[in-house]
Every structure is written in structure tokens, then in C-alpha cells.
C-alpha positions in Angstrom: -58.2 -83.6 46.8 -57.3 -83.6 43.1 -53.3 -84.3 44.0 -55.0 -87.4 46.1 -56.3 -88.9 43.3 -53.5 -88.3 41.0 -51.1 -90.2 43.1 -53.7 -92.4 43.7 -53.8 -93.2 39.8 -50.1 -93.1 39.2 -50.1 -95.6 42.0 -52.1 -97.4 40.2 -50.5 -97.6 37.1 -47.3 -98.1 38.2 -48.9 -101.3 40.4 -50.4 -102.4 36.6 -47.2 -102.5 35.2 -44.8 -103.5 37.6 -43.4 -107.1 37.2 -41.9 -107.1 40.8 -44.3 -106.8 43.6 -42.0 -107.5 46.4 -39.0 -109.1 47.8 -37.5 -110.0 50.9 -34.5 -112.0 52.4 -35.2 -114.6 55.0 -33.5 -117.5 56.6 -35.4 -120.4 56.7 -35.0 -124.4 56.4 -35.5 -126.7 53.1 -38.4 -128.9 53.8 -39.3 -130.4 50.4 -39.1 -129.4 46.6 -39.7 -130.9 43.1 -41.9 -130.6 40.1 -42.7 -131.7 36.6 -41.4 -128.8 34.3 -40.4 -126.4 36.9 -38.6 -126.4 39.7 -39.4 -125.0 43.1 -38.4 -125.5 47.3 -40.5 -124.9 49.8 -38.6 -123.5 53.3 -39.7 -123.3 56.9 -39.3 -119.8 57.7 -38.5 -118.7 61.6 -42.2 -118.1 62.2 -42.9 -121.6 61.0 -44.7 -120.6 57.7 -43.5 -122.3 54.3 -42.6 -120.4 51.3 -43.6 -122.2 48.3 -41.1 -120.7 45.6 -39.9 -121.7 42.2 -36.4 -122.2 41.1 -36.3 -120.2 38.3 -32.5 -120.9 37.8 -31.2 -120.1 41.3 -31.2 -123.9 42.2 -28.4 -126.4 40.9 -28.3 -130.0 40.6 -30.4 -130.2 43.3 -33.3 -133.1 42.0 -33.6 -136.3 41.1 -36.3 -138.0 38.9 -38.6 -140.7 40.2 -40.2 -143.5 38.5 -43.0 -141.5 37.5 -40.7 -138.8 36.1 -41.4 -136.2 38.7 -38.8 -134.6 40.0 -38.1 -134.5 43.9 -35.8 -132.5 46.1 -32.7 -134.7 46.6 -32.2 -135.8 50.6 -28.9 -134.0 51.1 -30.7 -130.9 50.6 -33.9 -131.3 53.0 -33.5 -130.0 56.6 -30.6 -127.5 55.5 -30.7 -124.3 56.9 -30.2 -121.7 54.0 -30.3 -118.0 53.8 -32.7 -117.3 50.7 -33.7 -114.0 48.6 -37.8 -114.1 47.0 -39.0 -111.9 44.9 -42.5 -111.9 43.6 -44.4 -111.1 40.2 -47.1 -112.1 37.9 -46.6 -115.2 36.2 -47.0 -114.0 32.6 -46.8 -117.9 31.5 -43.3 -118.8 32.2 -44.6 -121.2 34.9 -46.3 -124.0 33.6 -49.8 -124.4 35.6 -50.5 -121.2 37.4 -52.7 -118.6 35.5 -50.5 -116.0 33.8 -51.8 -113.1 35.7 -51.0 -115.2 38.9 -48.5 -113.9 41.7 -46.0 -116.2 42.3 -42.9 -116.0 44.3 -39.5 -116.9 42.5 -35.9 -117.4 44.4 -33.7 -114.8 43.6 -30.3 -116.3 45.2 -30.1 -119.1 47.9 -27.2 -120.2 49.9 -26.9 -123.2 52.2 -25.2 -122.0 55.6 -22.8 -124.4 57.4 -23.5 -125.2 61.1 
């Protein structure tokens, strides 16, 4: 019982400080995308859910600014299928919004894939 609750405690500590909580590759379709100081695309995964993740300098040129300076997800790149890589991790105030101690889910890399 007492190795239980060591590992059970290292578990836990290592959970505490771990920025990454996890990550996975998917392919999915671009649906929409924007923001006001940061970035993010949200994709259609097979199963039909949508992934709500931010940028965080994987995207390129990929918005445009409306009149009410929000930026949108330019047209070219909606409905494109794309094969994307998410990790996720407490915040820790580099998105603007979102608590700090909030989980969020970044992009990692994203490719469009040609049909």
C-alpha cells in the first residue's frame, strides 16, 4: 500500500508541473478561425467534433482584418482538409482572455493536404 501512494504522489506532482497535458495528430477540416490578439482555427475532426485551437505561430498569413479590427480566417482556407498536430497545457497568461491556469489546446504543426 505505501508504493501505491507513492506513485500516486509522484503522479501527482509530476501532473502539477507538467506544461504539456497531451497531444495528438488528427486530420480534420478548417471551418472557421480569427481573433483579436491571438490567433486560433477551429477544424471538423472525422467524428464531427471541432477543435478550437490557437495559433500560437504554426499559422501563416492566414487572416484578414475586418472593419471592426477582428481578425477572420481568410476564405481560401475554410473547408480545406489539413492534417494538424494539438498539444495541450495551462495557459500560464500567454493567451489573452482565458484564465492562466486554464487548459487550452495550441497547434503544434498544420499542413493543408491537396485533393
Amino acid at each position: 500500500m505505501k508504493t501505491y501512494k507513492i506513485k500516486l504522489i509522484c503522479l501527482a506532482i509530476f501532473c502539477l508541473f507538467s506544461t504539456e497535458i497531451f497531444a495528438q495528430s488528427f486530420v480534420g477540416i478548417t471551418v472557421d478561425g480569427g481573433g483579436v490578439d491571438d490567433m486560433f482555427i477551429e477544424i471538423k475532426d472525422s467524428g464531427g467534433h471541432i477543435v478550437h485551437a490557437y495559433c500560437h505561430k504554426a499559422c501563416g498569413d492566414w487572416f484578414f482584418s475586418d472593419k471592426e479590427d477582428i481578425s477572420r480566417l481568410k476564405p481560401i482556407y475554410k473547408n480545406r482538409k489539413v492534417v494538424v498536430d494539438v498539444f495541450s497545457r495551462v495557459n500560464k497568461g500567454e493567451i489573452a482572455g482565458p484564465s492562466d491556469d486554464e487548459v487550452l489546446v495550441f497547434i503544434n504543426k498544420i499542413n493543408f493536404v491537396r485533393e
